[in-house]
C-alpha positions as CSV (number, residue, x, y, z in Angstrom):
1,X,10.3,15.0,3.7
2,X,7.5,14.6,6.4
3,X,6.3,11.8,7.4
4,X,2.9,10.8,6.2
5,X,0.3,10.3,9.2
6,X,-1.4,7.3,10.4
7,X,-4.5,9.5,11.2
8,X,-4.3,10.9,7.4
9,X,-4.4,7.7,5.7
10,X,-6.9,6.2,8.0
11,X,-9.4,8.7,6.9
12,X,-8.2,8.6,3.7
13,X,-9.1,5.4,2.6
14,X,-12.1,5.1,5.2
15,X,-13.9,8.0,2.5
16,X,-12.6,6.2,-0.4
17,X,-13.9,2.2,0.5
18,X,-16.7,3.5,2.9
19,X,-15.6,1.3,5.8
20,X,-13.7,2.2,8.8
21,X,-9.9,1.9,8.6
22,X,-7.5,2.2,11.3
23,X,-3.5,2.7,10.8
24,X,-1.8,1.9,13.8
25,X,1.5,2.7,14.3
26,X,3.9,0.2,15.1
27,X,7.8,-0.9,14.5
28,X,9.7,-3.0,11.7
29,X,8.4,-7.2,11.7
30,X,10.3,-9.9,10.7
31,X,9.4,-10.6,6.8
32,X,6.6,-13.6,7.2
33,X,5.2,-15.7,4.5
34,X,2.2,-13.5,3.8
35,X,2.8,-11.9,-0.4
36,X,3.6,-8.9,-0.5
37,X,2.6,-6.0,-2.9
38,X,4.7,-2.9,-3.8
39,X,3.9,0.4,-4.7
40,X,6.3,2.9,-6.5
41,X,6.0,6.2,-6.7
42,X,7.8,9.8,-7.7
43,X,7.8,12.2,-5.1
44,X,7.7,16.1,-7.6
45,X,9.2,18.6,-7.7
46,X,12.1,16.7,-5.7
47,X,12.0,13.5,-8.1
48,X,12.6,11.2,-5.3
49,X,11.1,7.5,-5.6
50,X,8.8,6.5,-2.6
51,X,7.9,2.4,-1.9
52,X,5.1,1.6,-0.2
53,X,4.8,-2.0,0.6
54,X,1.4,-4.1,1.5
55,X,0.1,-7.3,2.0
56,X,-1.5,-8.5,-0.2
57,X,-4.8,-9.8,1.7
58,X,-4.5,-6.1,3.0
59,X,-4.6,-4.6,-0.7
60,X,-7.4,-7.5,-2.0
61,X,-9.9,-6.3,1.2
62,X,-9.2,-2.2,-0.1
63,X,-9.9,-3.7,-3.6
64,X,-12.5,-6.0,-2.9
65,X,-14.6,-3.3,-1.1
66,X,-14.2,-1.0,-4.2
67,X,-15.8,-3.6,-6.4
68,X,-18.4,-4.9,-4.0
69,X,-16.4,-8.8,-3.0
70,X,-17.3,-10.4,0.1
71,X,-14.0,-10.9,2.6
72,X,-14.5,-14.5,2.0
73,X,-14.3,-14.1,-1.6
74,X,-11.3,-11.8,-1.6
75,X,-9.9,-13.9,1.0
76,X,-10.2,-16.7,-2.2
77,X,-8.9,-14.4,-4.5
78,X,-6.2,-13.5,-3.5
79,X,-4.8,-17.2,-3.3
80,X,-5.1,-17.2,-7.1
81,X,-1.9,-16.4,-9.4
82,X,-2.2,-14.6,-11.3
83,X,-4.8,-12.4,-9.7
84,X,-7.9,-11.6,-11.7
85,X,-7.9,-8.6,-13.5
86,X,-11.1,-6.8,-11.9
87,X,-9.1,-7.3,-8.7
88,X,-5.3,-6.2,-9.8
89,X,-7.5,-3.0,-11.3
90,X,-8.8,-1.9,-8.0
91,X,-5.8,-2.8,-5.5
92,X,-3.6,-0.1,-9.0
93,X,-6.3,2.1,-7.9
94,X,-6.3,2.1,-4.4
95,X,-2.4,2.4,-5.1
96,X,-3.3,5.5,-7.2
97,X,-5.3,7.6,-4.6
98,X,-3.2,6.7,-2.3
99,X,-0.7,8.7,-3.6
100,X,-2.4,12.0,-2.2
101,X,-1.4,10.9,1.4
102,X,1.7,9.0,1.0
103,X,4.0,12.0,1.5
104,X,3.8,15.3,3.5
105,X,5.6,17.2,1.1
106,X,5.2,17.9,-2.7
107,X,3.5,15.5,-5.1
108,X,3.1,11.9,-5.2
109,X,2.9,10.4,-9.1
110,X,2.1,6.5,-8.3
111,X,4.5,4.4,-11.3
112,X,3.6,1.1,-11.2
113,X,2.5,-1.6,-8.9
114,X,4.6,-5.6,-8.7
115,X,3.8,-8.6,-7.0
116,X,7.3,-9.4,-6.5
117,X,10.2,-7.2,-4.8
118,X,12.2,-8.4,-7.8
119,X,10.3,-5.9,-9.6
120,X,10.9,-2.8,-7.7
121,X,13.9,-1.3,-9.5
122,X,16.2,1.5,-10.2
123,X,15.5,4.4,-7.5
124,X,12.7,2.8,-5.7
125,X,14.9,-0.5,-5.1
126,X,17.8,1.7,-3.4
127,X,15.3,3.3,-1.4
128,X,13.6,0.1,-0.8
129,X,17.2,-1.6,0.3
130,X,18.1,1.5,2.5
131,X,15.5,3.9,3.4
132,X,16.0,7.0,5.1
133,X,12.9,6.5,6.6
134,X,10.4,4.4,7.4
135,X,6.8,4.2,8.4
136,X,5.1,1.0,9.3
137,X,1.3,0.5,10.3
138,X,-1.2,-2.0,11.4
139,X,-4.0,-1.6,9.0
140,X,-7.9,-2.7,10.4
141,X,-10.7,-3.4,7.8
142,X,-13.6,-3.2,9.4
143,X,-15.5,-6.6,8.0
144,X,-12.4,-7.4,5.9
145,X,-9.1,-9.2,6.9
146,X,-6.5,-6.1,7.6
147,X,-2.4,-6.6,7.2
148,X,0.7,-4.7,7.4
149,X,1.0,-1.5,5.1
150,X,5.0,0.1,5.5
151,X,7.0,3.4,3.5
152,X,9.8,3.7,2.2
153,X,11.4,6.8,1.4
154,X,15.1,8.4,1.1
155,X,14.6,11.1,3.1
């Protein structure tokens, strides 16, 4: 499976939230206290399960873009559990067209997004535990707070 580009998801979602994104990038970090959101997906015709993993204030400034929140207010959001819907709906989205860059090779079908790793289960929690590969980024928002953005996949 090829790995996904930070150059291809930069433009990616800079067309889809109209600001300027950058992925840079970068090497494994220590898990810090920021929440975390998960992304699963099925990789066709292969049926292989790809993570991707986000902060969450990373996720809620993609989100809050789509639905026209000022940082400041997603910045508030995003402290509430559980989230409001309006918000949970977009970050599922951004999730979902995300899917078309996620992977080099075949199809991405986004599953389901959790809030907790506890949640990620069955294929996508081996893949999650021991990945064959791995791609982590430095995300910039431009105006909005940015975060860390990693894949997961077997292969």
């Amino acid at each position: 499976m090829s790995e996904p580009t930070g150059f291809a998801l930069s433009r990616h979602l800079t067309d889809l939230i109209g600001r300027k994104v950058g992925f840079a990038q970068t090497t494994a970090a220590m898990e810090g206290p920021i929440k975390q959101v998960f992304g699963i997906y099925t990789v066709l015709p292969k049926d292989i399960a790809v993570v991707v993993k986000a902060d969450l204030p990373l996720l809620g400034s993609f989100a809050g873009v789509l639905v026209g929140l000022p940082d400041a207010s997603v910045k508030e959001r995003v402290k509430v559990s559980p989230l409001d819907e309006m918000l949970r709906d977009a970050m599922y989205e951004v999730l979902n067209i995300t899917s078309t860059v996620i992977t080099g090779e075949g199809r991405a079908v986004f599953q389901k997004m959790v809030m907790d790793k506890a949640y990620v289960d069955g294929a996508a929690n081996l893949v999650l535990m021991k990945p064959g590969h791995r791609s982590y980024f430095n995300v910039t928002v431009d105006g909005y707070q940015g975060g860390r953005f990693s894949i997961f996949s077997p292969l």
